[in-house]
C-alpha positions as CSV (number, residue, x, y, z in Angstrom):
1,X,0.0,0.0,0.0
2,X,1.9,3.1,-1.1
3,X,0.0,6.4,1.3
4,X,2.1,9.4,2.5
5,X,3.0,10.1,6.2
6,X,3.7,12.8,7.9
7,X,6.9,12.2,10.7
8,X,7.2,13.7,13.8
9,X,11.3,15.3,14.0
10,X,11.9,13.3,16.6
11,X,10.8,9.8,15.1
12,X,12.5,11.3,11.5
13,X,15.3,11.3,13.6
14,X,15.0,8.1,15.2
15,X,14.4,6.0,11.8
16,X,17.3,6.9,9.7
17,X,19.5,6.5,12.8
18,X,18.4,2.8,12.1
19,X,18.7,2.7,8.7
20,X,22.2,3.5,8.9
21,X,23.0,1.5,11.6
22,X,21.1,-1.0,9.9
23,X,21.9,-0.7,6.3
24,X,18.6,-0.8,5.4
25,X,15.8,1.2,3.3
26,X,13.9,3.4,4.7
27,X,10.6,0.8,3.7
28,X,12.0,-1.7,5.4
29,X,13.0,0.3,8.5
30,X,9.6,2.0,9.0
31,X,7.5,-1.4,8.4
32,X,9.5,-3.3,10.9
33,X,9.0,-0.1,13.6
34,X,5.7,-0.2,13.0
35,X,5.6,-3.9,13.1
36,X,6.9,-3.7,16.2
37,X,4.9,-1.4,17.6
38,X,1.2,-2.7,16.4
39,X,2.7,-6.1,18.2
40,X,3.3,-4.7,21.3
41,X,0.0,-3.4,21.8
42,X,-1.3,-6.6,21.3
43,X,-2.8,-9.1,24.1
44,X,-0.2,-12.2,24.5
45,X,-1.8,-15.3,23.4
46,X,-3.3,-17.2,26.6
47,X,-4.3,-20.1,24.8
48,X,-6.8,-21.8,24.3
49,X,-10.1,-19.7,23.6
50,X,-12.8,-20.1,26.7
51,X,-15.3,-22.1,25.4
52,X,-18.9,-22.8,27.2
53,X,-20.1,-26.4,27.5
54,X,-23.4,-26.3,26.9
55,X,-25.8,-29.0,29.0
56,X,-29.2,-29.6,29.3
57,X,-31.1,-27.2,32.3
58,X,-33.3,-30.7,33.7
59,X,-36.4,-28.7,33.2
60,X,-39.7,-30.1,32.9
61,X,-41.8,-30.3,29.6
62,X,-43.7,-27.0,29.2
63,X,-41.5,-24.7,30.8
64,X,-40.2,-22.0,28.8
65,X,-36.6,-21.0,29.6
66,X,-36.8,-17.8,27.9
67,X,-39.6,-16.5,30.3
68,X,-38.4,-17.1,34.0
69,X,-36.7,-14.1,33.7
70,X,-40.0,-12.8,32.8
71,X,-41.6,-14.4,36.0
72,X,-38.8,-13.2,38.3
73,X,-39.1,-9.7,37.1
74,X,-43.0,-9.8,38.0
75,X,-42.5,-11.7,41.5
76,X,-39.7,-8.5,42.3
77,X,-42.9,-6.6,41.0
78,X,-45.2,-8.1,43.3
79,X,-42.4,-7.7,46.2
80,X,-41.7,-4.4,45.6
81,X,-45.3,-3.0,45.6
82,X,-46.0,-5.1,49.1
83,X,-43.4,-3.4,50.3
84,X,-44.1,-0.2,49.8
85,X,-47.5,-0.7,50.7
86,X,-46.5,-1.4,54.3
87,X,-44.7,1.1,54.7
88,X,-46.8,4.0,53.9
89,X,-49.5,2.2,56.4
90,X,-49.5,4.4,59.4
């Protein structure tokens, strides 16, 4: 990919120090530094990736999983309004 970049004087500086020292391009010595840099930045590898086993819930026939937190929510609901009604009794 050929795109133009503008260099700070410091890391102008910095690069063809490298080059020379190097005996290398100036391509070659900005793809490596910034190689290098993108790398760093990275995550290390940890592994594996976490995986989740799925298994089976032992619910009964007729039970829908998708709406217990449906349930819950209305039992908090129910809780809630009890609550409160207690406490505004005098």
């Amino acid at each position: 990919m050929r795109t133009t970049v503008t260099l700070d004087e410091d890391v102008e500086i910095l690069l063809k120090e490298v080059m020379h020292a190097q005996r290398r391009s100036f391509k070659e010595t900005l793809n490596d530094a910034l190689r290098a840099g993108l790398r760093a930045n990275r995550p290390a590898n940890q592994g594996e990736p976490f995986r989740v086993e799925a298994r089976p819930l032992g619910l009964r026939a007729g039970i829908d999983p998708g709406g217990l937190n449906k349930l819950l929510d209305e039992m908090e609901e129910e809780e809630f309004l009890r609550s409160q009604a207690e406490a505004s009794k005098p």
